[in-house]
N, C-alpha and C positions, 0 to 999 in steps of 0.2 A: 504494500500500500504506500502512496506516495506521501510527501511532507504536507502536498497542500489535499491531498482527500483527507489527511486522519487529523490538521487540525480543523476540518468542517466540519467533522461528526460531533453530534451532539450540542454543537456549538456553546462550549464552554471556556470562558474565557482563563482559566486557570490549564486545562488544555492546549488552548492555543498558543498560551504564554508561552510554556514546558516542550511543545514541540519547537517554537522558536528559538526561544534561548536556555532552555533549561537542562542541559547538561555540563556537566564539570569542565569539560573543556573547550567549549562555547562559551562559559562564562571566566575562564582564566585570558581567554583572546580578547574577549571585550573589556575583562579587568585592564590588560598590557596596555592596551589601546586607549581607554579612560583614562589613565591613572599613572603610564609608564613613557605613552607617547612612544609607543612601537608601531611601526608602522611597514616592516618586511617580513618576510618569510624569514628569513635567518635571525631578524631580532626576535621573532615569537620562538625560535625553537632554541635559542639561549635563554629562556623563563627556565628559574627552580625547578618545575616540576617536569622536565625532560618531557613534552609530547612530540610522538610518535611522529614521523614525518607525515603517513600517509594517514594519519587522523588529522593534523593540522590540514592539511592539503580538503580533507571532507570540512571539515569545519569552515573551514578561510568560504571554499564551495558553497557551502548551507549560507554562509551571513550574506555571502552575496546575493546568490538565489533569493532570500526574504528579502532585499533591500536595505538590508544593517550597513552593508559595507559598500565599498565601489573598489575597484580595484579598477588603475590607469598603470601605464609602462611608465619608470622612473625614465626622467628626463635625462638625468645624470650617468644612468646605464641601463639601453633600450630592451637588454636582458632580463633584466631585474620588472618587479610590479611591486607599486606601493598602495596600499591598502588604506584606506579612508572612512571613517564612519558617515553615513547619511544621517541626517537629520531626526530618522527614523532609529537611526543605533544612537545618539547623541541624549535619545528620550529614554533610555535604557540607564545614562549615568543615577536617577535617581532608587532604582532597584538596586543596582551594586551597593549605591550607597547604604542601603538599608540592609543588605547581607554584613554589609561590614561591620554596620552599628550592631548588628544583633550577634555575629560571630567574637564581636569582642569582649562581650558579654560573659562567654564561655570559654576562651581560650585565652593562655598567657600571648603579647604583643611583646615585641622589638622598639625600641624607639620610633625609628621612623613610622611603622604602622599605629602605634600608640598619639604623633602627632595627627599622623593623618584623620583616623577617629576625634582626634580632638577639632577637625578643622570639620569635619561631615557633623560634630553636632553644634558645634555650635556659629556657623556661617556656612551651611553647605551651597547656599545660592552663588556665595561667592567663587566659591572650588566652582561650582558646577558655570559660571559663565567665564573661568578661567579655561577650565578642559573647551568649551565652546568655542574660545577664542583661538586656542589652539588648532583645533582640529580645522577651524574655519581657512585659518591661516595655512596650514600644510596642502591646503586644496591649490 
């Protein structure tokens, strides 16, 4: 069954969320991209958590396919494809953010992710039209 027949059934939007973005490594790509300002194939497969080339490669596939992402040939080398959020991935920063806030809840943070939480509770508009600025700009 296809990505877009199984999130029509039922039409649930908890569903249709989790077929879009709702796996672990779907949301590690859109973390990078929010949050780290990655934006190639080789910076997402230097992320900590080692994903697989040809999972990265479905995934990078899938965000595009829904409209999360765009993907153009880097200018700099016609080889190469740089990966961009749409306006439609860009409305996604407010979920990560709230995975974060609820994940740090239960788990020990590092500094830097400790500030980070610090900046999602109490000015996230501001992180969030910073990431907007940026992503805006790398287009």
């Amino acid at each position: 069954m296809s990505t877009a027949t199984k999130r029509h059934l039922g039409r649930c939007p908890i569903a249709f969320g989790t077929d879009v973005f709702g796996d672990r490594w779907t949301l590690l790509v859109l973390r990078d991209m929010l949050l780290h300002d990655k934006r190639t194939y080789g910076e997402f497969l230097d992320s900590d958590e080692a994903i697989a080339t040809n999972i990265l490669a479905a995934r990078l596939r899938h965000l595009e396919a829904e409209g999360i992402v765009e993907k153009n040939r880097d200018p700099k080398n016609r080889r190469s494809f740089i990966y961009t959020l749409t306006e439609k991935g860009l409305a996604l920063a407010p979920i990560i953010f709230e995975i974060i806030r609820w994940s740090g809840q239960y788990i020990p943070l590092n500094k830097a992710r400790k500030n980070l939480l610090a900046r999602i509770e109490t000015d996230p508009d501001a992180l969030l039209a910073e990431i907007q600025m940026r992503a805006r700009k790398a287009k």
